[in-house]
The first five atom37 places (N, CA, C, CB, O) and aatype in JSON, in Angstrom:
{
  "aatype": [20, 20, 20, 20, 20, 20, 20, 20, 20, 20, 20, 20, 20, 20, 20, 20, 20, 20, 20, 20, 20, 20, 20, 20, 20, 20, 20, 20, 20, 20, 20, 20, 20, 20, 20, 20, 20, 20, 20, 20, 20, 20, 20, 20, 20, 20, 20, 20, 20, 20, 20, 20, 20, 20, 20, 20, 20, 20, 20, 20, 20, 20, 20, 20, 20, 20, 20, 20, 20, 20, 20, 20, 20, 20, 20, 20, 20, 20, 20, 20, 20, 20, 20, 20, 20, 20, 20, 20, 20, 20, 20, 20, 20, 20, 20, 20, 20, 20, 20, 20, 20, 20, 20, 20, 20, 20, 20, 20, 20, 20, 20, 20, 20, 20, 20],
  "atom_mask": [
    [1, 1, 1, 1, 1],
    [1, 1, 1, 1, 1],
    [1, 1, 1, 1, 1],
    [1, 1, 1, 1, 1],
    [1, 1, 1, 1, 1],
    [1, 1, 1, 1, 1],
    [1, 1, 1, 1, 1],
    [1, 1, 1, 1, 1],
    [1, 1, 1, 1, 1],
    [1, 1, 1, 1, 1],
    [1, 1, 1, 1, 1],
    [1, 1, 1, 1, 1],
    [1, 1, 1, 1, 1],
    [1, 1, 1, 1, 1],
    [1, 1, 1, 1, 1],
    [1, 1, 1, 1, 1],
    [1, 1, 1, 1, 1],
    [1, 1, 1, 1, 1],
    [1, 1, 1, 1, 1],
    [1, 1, 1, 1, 1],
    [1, 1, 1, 1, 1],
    [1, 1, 1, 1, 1],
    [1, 1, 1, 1, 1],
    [1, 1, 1, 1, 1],
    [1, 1, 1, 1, 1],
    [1, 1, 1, 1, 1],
    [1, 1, 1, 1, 1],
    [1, 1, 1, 1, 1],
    [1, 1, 1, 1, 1],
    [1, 1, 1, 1, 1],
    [1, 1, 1, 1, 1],
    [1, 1, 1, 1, 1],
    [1, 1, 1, 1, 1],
    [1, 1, 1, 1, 1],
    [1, 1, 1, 1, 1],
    [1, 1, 1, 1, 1],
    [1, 1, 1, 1, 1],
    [1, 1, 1, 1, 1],
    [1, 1, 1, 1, 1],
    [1, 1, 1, 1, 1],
    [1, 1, 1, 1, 1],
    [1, 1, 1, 1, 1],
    [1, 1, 1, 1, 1],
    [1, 1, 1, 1, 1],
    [1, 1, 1, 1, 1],
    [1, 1, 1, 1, 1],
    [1, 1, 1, 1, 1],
    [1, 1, 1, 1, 1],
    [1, 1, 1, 1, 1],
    [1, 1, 1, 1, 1],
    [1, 1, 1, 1, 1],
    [1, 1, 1, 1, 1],
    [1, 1, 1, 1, 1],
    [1, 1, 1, 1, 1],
    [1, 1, 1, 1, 1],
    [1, 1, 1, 1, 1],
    [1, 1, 1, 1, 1],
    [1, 1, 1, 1, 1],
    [1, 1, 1, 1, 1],
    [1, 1, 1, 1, 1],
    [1, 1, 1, 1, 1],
    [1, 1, 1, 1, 1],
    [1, 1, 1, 1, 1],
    [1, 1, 1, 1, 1],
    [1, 1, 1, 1, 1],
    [1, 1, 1, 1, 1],
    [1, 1, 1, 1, 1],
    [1, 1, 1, 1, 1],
    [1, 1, 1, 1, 1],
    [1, 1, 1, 1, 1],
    [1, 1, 1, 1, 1],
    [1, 1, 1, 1, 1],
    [1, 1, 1, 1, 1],
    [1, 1, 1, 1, 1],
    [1, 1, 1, 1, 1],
    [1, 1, 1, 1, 1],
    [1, 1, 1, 1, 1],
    [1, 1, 1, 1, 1],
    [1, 1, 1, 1, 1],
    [1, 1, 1, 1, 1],
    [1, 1, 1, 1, 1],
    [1, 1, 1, 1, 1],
    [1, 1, 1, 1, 1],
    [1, 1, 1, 1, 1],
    [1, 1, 1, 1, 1],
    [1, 1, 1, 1, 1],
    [1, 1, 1, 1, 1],
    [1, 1, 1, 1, 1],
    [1, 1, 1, 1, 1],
    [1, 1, 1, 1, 1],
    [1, 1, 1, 1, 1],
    [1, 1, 1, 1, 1],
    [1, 1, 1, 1, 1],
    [1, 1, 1, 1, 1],
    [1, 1, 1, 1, 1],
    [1, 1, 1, 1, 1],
    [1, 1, 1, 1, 1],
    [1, 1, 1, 1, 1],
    [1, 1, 1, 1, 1],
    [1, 1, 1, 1, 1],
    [1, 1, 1, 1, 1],
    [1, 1, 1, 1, 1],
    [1, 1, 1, 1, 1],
    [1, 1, 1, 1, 1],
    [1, 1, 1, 1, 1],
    [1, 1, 1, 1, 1],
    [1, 1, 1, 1, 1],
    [1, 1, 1, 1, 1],
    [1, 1, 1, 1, 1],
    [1, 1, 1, 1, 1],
    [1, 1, 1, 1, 1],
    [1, 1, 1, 1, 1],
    [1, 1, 1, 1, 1],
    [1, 1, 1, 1, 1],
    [1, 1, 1, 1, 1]
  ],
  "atom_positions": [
    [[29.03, -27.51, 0.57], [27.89, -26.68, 0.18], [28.25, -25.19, 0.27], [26.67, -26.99, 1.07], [27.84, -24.35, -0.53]],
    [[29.14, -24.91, 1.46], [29.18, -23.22, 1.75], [29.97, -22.98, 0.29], [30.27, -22.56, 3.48], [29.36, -22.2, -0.44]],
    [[31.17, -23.49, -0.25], [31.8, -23.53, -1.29], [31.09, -23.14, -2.46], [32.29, -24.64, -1.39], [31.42, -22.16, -3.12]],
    [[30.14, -23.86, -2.73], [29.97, -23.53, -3.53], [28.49, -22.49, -3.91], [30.26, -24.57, -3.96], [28.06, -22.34, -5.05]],
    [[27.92, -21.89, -2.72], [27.4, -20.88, -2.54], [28.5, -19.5, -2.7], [26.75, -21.11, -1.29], [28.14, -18.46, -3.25]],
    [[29.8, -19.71, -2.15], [30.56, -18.98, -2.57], [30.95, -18.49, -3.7], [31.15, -19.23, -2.26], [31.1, -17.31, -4.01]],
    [[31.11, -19.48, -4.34], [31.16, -19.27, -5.76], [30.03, -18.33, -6.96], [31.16, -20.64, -6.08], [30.17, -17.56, -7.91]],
    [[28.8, -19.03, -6.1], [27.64, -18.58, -7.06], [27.95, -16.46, -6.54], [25.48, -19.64, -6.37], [28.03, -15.46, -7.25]],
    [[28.03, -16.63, -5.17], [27.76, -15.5, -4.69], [28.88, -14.36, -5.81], [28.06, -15.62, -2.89], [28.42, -13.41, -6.45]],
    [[30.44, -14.79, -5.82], [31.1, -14.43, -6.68], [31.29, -14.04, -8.16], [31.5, -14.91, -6.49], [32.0, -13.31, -8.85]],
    [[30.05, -15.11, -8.32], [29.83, -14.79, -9.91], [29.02, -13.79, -10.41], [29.31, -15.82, -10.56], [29.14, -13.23, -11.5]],
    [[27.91, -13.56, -9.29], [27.21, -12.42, -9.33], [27.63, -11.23, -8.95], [26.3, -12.56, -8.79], [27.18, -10.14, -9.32]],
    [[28.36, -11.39, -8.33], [29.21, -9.97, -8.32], [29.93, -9.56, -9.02], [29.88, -9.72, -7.53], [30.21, -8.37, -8.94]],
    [[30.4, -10.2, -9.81], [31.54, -10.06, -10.88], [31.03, -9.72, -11.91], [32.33, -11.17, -11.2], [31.65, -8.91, -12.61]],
    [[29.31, -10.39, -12.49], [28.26, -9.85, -13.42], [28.07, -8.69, -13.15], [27.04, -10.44, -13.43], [28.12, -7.87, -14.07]],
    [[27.8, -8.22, -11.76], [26.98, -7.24, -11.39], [28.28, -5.69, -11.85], [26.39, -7.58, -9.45], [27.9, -4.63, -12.36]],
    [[29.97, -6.07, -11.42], [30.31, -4.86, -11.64], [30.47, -4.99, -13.42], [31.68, -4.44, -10.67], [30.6, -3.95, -14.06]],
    [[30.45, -6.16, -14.02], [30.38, -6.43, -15.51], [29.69, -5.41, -16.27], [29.71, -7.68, -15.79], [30.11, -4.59, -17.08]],
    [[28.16, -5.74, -15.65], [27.11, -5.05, -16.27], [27.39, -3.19, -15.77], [25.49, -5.86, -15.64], [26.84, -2.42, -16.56]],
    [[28.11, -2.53, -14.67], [27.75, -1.6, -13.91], [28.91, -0.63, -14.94], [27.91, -1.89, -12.08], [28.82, 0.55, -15.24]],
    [[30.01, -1.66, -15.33], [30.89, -0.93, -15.97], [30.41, -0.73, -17.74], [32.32, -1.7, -15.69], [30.33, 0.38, -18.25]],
    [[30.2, -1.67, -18.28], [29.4, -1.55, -20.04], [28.37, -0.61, -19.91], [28.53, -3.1, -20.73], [28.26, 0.3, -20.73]],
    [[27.46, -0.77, -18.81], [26.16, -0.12, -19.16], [26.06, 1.21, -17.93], [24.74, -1.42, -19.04], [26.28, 1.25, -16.72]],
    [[25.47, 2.51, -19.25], [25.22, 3.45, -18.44], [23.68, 3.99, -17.61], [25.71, 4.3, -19.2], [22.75, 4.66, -18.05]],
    [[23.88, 3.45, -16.42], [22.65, 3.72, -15.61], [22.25, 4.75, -14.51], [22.47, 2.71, -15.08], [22.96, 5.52, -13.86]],
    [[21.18, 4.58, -14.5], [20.58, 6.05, -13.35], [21.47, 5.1, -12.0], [17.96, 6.34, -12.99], [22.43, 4.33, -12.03]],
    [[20.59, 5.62, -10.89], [21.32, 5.9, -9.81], [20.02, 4.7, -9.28], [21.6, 7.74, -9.2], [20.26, 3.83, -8.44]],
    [[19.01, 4.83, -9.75], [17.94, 4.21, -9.31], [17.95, 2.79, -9.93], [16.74, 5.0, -9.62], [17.85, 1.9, -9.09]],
    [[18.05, 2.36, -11.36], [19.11, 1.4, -11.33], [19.64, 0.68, -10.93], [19.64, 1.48, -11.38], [19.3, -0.51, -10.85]],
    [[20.73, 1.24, -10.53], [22.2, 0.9, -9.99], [21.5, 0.45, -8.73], [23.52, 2.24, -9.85], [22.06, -0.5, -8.17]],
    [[20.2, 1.0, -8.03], [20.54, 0.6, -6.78], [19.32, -0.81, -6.98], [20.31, 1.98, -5.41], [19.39, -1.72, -6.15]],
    [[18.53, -0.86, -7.81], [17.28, -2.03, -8.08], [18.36, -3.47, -8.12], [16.18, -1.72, -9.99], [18.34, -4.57, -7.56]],
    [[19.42, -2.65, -9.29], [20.78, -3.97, -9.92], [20.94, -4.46, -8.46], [22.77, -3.23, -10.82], [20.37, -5.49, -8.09]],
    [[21.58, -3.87, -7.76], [22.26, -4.01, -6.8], [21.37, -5.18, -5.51], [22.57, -2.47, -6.43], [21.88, -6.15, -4.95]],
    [[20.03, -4.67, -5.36], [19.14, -4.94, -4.58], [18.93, -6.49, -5.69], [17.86, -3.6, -4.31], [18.96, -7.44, -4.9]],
    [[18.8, -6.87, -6.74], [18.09, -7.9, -7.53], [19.61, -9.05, -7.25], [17.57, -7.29, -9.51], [19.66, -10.27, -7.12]],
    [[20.54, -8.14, -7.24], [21.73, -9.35, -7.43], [21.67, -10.0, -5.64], [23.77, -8.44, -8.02], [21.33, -11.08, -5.17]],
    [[22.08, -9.01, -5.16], [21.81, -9.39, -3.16], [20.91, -10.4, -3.01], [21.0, -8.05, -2.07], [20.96, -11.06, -1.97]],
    [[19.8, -10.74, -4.15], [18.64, -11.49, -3.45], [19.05, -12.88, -3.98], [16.96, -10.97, -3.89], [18.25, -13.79, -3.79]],
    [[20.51, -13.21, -4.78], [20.32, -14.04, -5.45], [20.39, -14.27, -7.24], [19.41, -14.17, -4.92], [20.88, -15.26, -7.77]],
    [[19.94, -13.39, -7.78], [19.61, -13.45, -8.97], [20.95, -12.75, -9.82], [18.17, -12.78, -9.11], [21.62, -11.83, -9.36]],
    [[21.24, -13.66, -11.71], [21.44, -13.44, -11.94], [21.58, -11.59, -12.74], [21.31, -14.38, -11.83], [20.55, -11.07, -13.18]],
    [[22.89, -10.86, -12.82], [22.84, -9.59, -13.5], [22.11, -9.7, -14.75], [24.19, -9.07, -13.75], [21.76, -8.64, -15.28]],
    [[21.87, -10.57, -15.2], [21.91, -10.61, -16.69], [20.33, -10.91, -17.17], [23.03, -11.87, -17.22], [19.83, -10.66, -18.27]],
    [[19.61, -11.62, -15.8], [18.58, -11.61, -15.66], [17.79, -10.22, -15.66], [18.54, -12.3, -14.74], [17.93, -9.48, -14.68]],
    [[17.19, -9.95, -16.42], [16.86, -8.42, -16.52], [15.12, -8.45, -16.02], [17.17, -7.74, -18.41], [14.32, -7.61, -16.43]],
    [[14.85, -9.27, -15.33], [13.87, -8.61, -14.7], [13.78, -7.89, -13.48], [13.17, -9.28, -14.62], [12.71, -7.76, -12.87]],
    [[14.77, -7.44, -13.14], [14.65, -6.28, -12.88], [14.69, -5.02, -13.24], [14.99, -6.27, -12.41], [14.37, -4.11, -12.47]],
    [[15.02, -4.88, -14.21], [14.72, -3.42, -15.1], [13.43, -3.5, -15.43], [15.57, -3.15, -16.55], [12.87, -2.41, -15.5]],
    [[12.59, -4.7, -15.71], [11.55, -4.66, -16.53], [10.28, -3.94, -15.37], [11.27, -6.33, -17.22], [9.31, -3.28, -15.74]],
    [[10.7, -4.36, -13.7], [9.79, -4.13, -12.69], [10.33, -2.71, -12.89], [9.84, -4.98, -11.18], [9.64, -2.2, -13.77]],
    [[11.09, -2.01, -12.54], [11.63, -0.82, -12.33], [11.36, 0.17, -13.47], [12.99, -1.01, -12.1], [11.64, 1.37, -13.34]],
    [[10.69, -0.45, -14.86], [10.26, 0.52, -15.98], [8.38, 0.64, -15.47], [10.67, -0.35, -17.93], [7.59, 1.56, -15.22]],
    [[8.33, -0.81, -15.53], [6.49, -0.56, -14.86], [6.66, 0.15, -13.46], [5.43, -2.38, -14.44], [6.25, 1.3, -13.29]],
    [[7.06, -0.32, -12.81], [6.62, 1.13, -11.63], [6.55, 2.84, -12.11], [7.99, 1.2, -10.32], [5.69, 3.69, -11.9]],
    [[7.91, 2.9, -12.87], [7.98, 4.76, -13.56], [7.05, 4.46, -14.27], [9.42, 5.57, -14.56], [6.29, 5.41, -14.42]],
    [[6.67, 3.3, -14.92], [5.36, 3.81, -15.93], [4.2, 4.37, -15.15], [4.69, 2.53, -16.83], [3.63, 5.44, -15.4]],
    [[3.92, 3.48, -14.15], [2.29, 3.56, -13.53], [2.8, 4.97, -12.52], [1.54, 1.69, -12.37], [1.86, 5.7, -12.18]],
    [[3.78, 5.26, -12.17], [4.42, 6.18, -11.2], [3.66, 7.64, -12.37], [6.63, 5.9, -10.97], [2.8, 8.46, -12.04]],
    [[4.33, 7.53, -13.62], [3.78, 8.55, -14.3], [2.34, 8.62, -14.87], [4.56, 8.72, -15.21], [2.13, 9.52, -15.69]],
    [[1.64, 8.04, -14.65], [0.18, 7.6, -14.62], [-0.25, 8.39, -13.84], [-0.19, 6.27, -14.24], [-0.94, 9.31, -14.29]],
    [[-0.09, 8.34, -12.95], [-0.85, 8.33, -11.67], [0.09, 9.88, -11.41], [-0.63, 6.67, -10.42], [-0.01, 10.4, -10.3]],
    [[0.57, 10.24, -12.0], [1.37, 12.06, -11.36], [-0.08, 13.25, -11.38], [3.07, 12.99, -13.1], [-1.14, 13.13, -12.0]],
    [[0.28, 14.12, -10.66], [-0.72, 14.55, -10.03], [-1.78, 13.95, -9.23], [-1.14, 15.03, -10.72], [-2.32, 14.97, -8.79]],
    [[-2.27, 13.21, -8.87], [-3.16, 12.64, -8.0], [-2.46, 12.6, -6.61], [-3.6, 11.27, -8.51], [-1.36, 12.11, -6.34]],
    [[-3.32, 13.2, -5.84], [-2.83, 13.09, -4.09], [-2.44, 11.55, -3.87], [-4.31, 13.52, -2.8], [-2.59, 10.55, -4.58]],
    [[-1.88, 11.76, -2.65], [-1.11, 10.21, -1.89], [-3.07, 9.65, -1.48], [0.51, 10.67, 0.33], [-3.18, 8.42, -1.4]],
    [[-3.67, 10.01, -1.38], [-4.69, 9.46, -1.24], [-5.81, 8.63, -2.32], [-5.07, 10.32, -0.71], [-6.63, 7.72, -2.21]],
    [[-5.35, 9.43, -3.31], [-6.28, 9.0, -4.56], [-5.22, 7.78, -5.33], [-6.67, 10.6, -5.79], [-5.46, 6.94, -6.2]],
    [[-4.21, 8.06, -4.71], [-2.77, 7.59, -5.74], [-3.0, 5.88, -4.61], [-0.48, 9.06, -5.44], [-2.89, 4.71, -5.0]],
    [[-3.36, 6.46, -3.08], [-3.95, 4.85, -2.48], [-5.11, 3.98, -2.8], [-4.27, 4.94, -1.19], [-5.41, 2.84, -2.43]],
    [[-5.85, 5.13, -3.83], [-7.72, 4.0, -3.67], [-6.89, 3.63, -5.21], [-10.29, 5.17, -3.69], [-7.29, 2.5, -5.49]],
    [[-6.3, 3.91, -5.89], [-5.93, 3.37, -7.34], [-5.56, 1.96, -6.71], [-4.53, 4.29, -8.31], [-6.23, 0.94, -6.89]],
    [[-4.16, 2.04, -5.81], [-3.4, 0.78, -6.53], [-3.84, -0.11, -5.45], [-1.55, 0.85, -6.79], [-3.3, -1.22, -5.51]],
    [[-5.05, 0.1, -4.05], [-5.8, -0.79, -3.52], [-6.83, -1.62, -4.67], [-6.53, -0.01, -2.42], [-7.01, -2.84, -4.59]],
    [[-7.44, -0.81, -5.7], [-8.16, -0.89, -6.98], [-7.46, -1.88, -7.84], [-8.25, 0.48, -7.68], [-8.19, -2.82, -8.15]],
    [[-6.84, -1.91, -8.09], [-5.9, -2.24, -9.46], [-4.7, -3.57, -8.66], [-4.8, -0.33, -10.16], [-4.66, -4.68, -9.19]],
    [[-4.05, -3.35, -7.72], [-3.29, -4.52, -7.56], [-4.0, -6.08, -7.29], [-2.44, -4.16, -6.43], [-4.99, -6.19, -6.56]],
    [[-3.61, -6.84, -7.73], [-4.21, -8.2, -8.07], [-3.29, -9.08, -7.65], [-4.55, -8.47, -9.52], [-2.17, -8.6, -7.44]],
    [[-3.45, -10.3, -7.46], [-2.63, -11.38, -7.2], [-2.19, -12.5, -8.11], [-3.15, -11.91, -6.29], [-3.16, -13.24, -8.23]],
    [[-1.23, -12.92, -8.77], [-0.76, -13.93, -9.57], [-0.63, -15.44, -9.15], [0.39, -13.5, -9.91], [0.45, -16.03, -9.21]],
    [[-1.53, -15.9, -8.8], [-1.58, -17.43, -8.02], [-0.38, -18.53, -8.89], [-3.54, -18.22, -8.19], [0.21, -19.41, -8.27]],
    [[-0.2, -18.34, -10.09], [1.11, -19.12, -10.69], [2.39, -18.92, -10.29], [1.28, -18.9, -11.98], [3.15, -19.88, -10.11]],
    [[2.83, -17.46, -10.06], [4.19, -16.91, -9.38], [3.95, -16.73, -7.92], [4.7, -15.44, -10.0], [5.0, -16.67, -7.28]],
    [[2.7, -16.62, -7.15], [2.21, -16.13, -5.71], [3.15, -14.88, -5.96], [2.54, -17.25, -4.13], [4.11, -14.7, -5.22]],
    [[2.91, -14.13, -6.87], [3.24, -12.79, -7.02], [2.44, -11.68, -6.44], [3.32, -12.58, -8.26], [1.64, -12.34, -5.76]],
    [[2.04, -10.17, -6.22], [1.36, -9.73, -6.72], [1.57, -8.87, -7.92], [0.9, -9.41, -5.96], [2.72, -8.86, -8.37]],
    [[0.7, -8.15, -8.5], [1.33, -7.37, -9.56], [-0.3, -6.8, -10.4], [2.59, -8.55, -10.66], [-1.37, -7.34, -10.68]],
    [[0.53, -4.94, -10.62], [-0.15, -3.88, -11.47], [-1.54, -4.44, -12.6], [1.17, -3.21, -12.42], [-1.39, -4.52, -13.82]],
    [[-2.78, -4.77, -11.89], [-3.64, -4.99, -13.26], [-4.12, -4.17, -13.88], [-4.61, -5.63, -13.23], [-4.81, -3.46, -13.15]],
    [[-4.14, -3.72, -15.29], [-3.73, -2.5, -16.07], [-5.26, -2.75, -16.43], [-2.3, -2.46, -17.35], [-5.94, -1.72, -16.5]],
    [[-5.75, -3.65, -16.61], [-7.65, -4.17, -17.35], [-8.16, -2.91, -16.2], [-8.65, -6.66, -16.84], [-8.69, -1.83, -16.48]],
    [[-7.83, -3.4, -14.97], [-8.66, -2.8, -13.62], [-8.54, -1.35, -13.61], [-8.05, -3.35, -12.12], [-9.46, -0.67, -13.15]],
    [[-7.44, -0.78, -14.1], [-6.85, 0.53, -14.27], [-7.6, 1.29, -15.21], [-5.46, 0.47, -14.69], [-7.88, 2.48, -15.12]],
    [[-8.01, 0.19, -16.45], [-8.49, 0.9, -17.49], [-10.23, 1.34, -17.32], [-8.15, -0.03, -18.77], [-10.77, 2.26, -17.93]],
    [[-10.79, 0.57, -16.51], [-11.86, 0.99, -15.75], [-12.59, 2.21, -14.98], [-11.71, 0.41, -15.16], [-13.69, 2.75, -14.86]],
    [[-11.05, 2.29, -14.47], [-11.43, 3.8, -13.37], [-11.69, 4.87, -14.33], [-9.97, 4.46, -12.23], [-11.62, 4.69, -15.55]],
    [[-12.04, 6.15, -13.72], [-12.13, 7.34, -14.59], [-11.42, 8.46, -13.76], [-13.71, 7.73, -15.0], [-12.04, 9.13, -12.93]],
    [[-9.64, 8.69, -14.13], [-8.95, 8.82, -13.28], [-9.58, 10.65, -13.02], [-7.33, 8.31, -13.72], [-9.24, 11.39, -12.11]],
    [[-10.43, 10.93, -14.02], [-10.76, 12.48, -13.64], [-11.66, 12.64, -12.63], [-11.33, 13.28, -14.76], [-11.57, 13.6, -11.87]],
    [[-12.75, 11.61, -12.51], [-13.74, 11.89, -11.49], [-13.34, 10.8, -10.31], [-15.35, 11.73, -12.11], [-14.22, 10.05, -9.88]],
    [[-12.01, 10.76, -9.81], [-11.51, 10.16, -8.58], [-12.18, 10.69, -7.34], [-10.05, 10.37, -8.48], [-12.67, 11.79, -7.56]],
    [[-12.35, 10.27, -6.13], [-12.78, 10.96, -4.96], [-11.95, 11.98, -4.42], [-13.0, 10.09, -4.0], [-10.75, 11.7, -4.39]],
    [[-12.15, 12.64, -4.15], [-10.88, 13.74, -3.43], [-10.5, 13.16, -1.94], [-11.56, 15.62, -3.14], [-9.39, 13.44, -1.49]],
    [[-11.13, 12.59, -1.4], [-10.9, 12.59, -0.38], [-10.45, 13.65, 0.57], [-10.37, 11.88, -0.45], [-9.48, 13.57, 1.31]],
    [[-11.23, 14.61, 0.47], [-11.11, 15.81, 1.33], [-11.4, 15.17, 2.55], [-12.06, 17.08, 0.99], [-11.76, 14.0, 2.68]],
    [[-11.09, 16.61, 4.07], [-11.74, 15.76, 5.08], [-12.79, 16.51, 5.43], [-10.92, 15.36, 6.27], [-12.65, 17.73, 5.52]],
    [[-14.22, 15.82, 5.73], [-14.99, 16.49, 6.3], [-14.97, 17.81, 7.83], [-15.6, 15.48, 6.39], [-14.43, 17.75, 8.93]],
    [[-15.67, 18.67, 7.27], [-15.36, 19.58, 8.45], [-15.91, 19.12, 9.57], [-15.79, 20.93, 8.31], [-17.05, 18.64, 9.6]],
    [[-15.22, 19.22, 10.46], [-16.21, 19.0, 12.14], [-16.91, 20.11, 12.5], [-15.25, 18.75, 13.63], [-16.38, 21.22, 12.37]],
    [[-17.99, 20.0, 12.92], [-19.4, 20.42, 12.91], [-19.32, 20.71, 14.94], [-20.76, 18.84, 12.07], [-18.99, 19.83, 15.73]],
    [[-19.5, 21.35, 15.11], [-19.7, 21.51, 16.32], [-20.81, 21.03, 17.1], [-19.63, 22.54, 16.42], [-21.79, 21.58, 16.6]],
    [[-21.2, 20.28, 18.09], [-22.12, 20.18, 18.26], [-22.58, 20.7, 19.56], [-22.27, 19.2, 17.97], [-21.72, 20.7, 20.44]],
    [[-24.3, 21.36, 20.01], [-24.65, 21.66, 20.94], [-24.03, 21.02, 22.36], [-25.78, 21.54, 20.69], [-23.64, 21.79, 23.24]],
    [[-23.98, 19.99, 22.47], [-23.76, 18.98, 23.88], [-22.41, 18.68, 24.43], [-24.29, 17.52, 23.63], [-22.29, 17.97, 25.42]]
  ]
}
């Protein structure tokens, strides 16, 4: 059995510098490739580029909005995939919000009190 885990492990590495040498990639990339092959998965299997384009997508969505407003979004919007026990970006839920009149989430001032 270790054998031939060896093997598999080898082949993905050998994809992985395959793909690292043909194709020219960011740095961010290189390191998703890197992280997708470690877990197992074929190079060639490209879902990992496909997660790594939706994140910069919704990443640029969501630019300008504080780390706070940028938290009530994707508490809002992330959903669960009971077929994959995934979770993952629901874009319906996204299209709902009205990303101009978001809460600020300022913090209230403290008020002094008599006592």
């Amino acid at each position: 059995m270790k054998k031939k885990s060896k093997g598999k492990y080898r082949i993905r590495k050998n994809e992985l510098r395959k793909i690292l040498k043909e194709n020219k990639l960011t740095k961010k990339e290189k390191e998703r490739l890197h992280w997708w092959v470690d877990r197992g998965n074929s190079a060639y299997d490209l879902q990992w580029l496909f997660g790594l384009r939706e994140e910069e997508a919704i990443d640029e969505l969501l630019s300008g909005l504080t780390d706070k407003q940028k938290d009530y979004v994707y508490s809002y919007c992330m959903n669960w995939n009971p077929f994959i026990d995934e979770p993952y970006f629901d874009y319906e839920r996204f299209e709902e919000l009205d990303l101009e009149n978001l809460p600020t989430f300022e913090e209230e001032p403290e008020i002094d009190l008599p006592f």
